[in-house]
C-alpha positions in Angstrom: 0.0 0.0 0.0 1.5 2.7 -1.1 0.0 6.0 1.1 1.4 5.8 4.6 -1.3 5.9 7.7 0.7 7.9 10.7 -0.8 9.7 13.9 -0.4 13.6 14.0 2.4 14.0 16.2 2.9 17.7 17.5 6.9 17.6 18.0 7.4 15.5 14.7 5.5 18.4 12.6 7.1 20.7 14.5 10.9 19.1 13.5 9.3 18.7 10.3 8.5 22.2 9.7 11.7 23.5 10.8 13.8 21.2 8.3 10.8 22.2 5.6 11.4 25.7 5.9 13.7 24.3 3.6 15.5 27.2 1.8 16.6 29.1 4.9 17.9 26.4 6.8 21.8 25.2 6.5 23.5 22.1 7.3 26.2 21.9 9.7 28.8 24.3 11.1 30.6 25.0 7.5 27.2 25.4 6.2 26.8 22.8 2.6 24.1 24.3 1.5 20.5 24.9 2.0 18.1 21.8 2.4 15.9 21.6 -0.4 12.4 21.3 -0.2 10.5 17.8 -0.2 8.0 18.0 -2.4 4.8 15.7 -1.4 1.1 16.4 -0.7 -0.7 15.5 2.1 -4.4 14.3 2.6 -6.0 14.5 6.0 -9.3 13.1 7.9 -9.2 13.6 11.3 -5.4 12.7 13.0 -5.2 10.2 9.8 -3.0 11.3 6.8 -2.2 10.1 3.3 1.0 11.0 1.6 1.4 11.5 -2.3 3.9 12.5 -4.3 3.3 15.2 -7.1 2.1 13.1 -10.1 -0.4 10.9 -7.6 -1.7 13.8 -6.2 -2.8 15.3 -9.7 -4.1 12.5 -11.0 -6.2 12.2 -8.0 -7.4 15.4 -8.5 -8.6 14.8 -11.4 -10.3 11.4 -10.4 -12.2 13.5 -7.8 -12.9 16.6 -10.2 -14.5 14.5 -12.8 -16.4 12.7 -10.1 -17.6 16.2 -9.1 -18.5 17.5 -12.3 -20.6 14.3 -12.8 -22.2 15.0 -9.7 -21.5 11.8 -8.1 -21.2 11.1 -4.2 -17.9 10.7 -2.5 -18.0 6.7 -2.1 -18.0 7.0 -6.1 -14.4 9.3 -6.0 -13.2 6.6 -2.5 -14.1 3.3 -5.3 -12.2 4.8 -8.4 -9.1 6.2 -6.5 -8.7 2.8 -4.6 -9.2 0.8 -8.1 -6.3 2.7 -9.5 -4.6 3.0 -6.4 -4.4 -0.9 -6.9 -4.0 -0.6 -11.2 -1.4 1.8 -11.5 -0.2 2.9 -7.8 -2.1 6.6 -9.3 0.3 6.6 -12.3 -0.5 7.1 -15.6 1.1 4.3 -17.0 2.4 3.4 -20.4 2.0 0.1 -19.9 0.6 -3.3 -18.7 -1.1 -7.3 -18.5 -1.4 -7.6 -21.9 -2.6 -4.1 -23.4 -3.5 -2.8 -20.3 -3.0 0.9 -19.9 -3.4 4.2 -17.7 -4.8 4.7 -13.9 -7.3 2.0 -14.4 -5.2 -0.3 -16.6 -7.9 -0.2 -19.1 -7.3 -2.6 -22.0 -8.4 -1.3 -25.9 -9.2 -4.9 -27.0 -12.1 -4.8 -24.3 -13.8 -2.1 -25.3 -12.6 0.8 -23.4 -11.2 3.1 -26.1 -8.4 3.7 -28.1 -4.3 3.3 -26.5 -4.0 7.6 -26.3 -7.7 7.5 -24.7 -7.4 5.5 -21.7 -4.3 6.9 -20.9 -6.0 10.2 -20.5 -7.0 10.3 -17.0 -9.9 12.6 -17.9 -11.1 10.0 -20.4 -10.2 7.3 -18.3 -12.1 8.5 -15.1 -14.8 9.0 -17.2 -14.6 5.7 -18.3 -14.3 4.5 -15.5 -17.5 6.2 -14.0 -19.5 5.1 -16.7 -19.3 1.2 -15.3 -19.3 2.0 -11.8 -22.8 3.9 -12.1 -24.2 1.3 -13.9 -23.9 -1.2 -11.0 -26.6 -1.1 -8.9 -26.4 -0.1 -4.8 -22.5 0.0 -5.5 -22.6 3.4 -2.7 -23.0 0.4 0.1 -21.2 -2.0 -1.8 -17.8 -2.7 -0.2 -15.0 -1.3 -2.0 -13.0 -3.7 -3.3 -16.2 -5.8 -4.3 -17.6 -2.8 -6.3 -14.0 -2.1 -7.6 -14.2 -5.3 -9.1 -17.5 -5.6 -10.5 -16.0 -3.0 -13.3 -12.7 -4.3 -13.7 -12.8 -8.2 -13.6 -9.8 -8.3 -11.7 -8.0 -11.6 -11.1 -7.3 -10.4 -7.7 -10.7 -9.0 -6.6 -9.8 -9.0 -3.3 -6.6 -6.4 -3.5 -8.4 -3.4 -4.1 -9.8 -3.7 -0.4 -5.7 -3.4 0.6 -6.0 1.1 -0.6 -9.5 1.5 0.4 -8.6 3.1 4.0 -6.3 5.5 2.1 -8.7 6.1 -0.6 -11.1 7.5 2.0 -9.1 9.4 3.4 -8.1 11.6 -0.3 -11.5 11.1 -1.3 -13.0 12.7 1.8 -10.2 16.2 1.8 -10.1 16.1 -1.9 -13.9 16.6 -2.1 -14.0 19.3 0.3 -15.7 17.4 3.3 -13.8 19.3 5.5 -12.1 22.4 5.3 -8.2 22.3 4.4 -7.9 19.0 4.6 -5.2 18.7 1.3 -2.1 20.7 0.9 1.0 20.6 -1.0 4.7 21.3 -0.6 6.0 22.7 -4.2 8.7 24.8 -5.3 8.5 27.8 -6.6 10.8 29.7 -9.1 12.2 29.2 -12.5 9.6 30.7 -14.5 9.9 33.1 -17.6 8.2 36.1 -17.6 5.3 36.5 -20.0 3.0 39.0 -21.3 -1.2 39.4 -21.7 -2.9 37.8 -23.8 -5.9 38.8 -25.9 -7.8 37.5 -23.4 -6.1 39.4 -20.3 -4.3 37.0 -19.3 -0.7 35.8 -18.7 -0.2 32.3 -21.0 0.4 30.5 -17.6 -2.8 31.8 -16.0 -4.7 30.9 -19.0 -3.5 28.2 -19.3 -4.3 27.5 -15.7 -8.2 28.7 -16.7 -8.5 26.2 -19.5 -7.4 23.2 -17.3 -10.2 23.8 -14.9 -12.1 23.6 -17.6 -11.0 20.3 -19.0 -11.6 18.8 -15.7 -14.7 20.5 -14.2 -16.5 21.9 -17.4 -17.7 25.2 -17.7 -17.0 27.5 -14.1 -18.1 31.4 -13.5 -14.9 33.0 -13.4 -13.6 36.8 -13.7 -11.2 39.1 -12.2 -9.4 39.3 -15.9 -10.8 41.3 -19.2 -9.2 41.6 -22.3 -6.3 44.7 -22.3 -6.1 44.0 -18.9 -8.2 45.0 -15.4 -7.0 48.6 -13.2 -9.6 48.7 -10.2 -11.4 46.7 -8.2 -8.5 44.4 -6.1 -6.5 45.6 -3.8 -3.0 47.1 -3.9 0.0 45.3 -5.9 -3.4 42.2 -6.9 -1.3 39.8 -9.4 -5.0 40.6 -11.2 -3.4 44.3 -12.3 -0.9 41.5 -14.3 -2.9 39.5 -15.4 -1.7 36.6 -13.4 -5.0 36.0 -11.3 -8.5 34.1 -12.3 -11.3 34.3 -9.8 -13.7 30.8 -10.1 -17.2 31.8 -8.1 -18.7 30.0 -6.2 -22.1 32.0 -4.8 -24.2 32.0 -3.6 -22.9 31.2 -0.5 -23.8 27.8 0.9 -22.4 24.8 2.9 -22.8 22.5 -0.8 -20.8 25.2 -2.7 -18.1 25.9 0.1 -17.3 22.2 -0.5 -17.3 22.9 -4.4 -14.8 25.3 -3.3 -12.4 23.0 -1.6 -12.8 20.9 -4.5 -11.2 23.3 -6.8 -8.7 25.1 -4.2 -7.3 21.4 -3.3 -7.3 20.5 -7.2 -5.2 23.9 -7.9 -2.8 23.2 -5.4 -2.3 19.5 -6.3 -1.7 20.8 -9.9 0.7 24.1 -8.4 3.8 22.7 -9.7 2.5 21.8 -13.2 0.8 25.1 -14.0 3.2 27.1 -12.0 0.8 28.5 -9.6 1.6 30.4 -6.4 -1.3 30.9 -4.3 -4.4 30.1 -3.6 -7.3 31.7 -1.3 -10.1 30.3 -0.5 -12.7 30.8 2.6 -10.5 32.6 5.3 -7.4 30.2 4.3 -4.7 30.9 2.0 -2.0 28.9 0.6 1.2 29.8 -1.1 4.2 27.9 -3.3 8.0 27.7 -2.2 8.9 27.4 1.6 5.8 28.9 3.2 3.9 25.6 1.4 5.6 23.5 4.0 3.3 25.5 6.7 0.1 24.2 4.2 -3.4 26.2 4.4 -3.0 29.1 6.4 -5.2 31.7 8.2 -6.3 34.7 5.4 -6.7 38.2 6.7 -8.9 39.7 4.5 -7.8 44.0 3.5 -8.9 46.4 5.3 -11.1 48.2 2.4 -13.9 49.3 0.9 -16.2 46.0 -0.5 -18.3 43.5 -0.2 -16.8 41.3 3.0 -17.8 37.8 1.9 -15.8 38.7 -1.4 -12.7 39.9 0.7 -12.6 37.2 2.7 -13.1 35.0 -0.8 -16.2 33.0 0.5 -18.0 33.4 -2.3 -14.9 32.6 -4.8 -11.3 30.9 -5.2 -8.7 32.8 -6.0 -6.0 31.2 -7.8 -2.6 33.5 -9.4 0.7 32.4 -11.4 4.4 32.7 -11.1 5.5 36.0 -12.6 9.1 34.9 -12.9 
């Protein structure tokens, strides 16, 4: 099983943050260098917590996004993450039994699509969900035996060894409670880029398009075409075309978890689209060595405006490296 199950331990995080600070901290006397940054996510319910690296935790995301824009329950996103927890360790593999590809090791001779289609995890989610729907009760179905009912494994027992961890990153993913995924990514390295026709950097466009590809068609603004002067506050990577806004209003407890749902996707996909923050409902997270301290607390300005919008309840704010 590859995510680890380990107790919240106050001096371990504590040790942990200090060493995570990561840029700032030097090794011995003569000073070798600075310790680099481990990049992992983590996915929390209650003092349990799941670790993934980088390329897990996206394509989890994307398992529980497509779940979401289908409108299907959690236990849906908890059945498909521990079937390719099981398939593919979360990896979007180029290879298999037979002609077995992707997260789901989804074979082309039996019908599931073409070679490139299965080994595109939207496709393959999708795919993925179309069986698992079609299987009556499979919400109180246990895991591995609904797991199994679309895949025909010949080890229909094995899925049942990831479906404590699948919980687990199917419960914070999906925004069941507050905070409950973060990320430690790097940050730097970028080139700098200009607007677009749109109003938009090429990396926060970019950024706009692959919420799109995952979740459909979202509300979002705080970008126009030549660019936006008002309306944010002071130094707003908006003014540079490096911020989207994705709303989520009106305010209610079903589209504050819709919110989660797309702040914990951006930050599992922070070090692929070069994103650096993220601010959603009082919290705020942030790339490079502060990423180590996860979702923090988010004073909202001290302005003129509409409070639930400065305190970004009713939207997620999402920007992109500017170099």
């Amino acid at each position: 099983m590859n995510g680890r199950h380990f107790l919240v331990v106050t001096g371990l995080l504590t040790v942990t943050a200090v060493a995570a600070a990561g840029a700032m901290a030097w090794l011995g006397s003569e000073g070798i260098g600075p310790v680099p940054l481990r990049e992992q996510c983590l996915a929390k319910a209650g003092p349990t917590e799941v670790e993934l690296d980088l390329d897990q935790a996206e394509n989890a995301a994307i398992i529980a996004g497509v779940a979401t824009r289908r409108g299907l329950p959690v236990r849906a996103v908890t059945v498909a993450l521990a079937t390719a927890y099981q398939e593919s360790d979360l990896r979007n593999l180029n290879h298999g039994d037979r002609d077995s590809l992707g997260l789901f090791q989804q074979r082309p001779s039996q019908g599931w699509g073409t070679a490139t289609q299965v080994r595109d995890p939207h496709y393959a989610a999708g795919k993925f969900y179309d069986a698992l729907v079609k299987i009556k009760g499979y919400e109180k179905l246990a895991v591995t035996v609904a797991a199994d009912k679309v895949q025909r494994s010949a080890f229909p027992d094995a899925y049942a060894d990831h479906a404590d961890d699948a919980a687990v990153i199917a419960s914070s993913l999906t925004g069941q409670v507050a905070a409950a995924f973060t990320c430690v990514v790097r940050h730097g390295g970028y080139a700098p880029e200009q607007l677009g026709a749109n109003g938009l950097t090429p990396r926060a466009d970019a950024v706009r398009k692959n919420l799109i590809e995952t979740f459909g068609k979202l509300p979002t603004g705080g970008y126009a075409a030549g660019g936006v002067r008002s309306g944010h506050m002071e130094g707003s990577a908006h003014y540079d075309g490096r911020a989207v806004d994705v709303f989520v209003r009106p305010i209610s407890k079903a589209n504050t978890r819709k919110g989660w749902v797309y702040a914990n996707y951006l930050v599992a996909h922070a070090e692929k689209l070069g994103i650096t923050t993220v601010i959603f409902s009082d919290k705020i997270w942030t790339s490079g060595t502060r990423s180590s301290s996860g979702w923090r607390e988010y004073k909202a300005p001290q302005r003129a405006g509409n409070n639930d919008t400065l305190r970004h309840l009713d939207h997620v704010h999402v920007d992109v490296a500017e170099d």
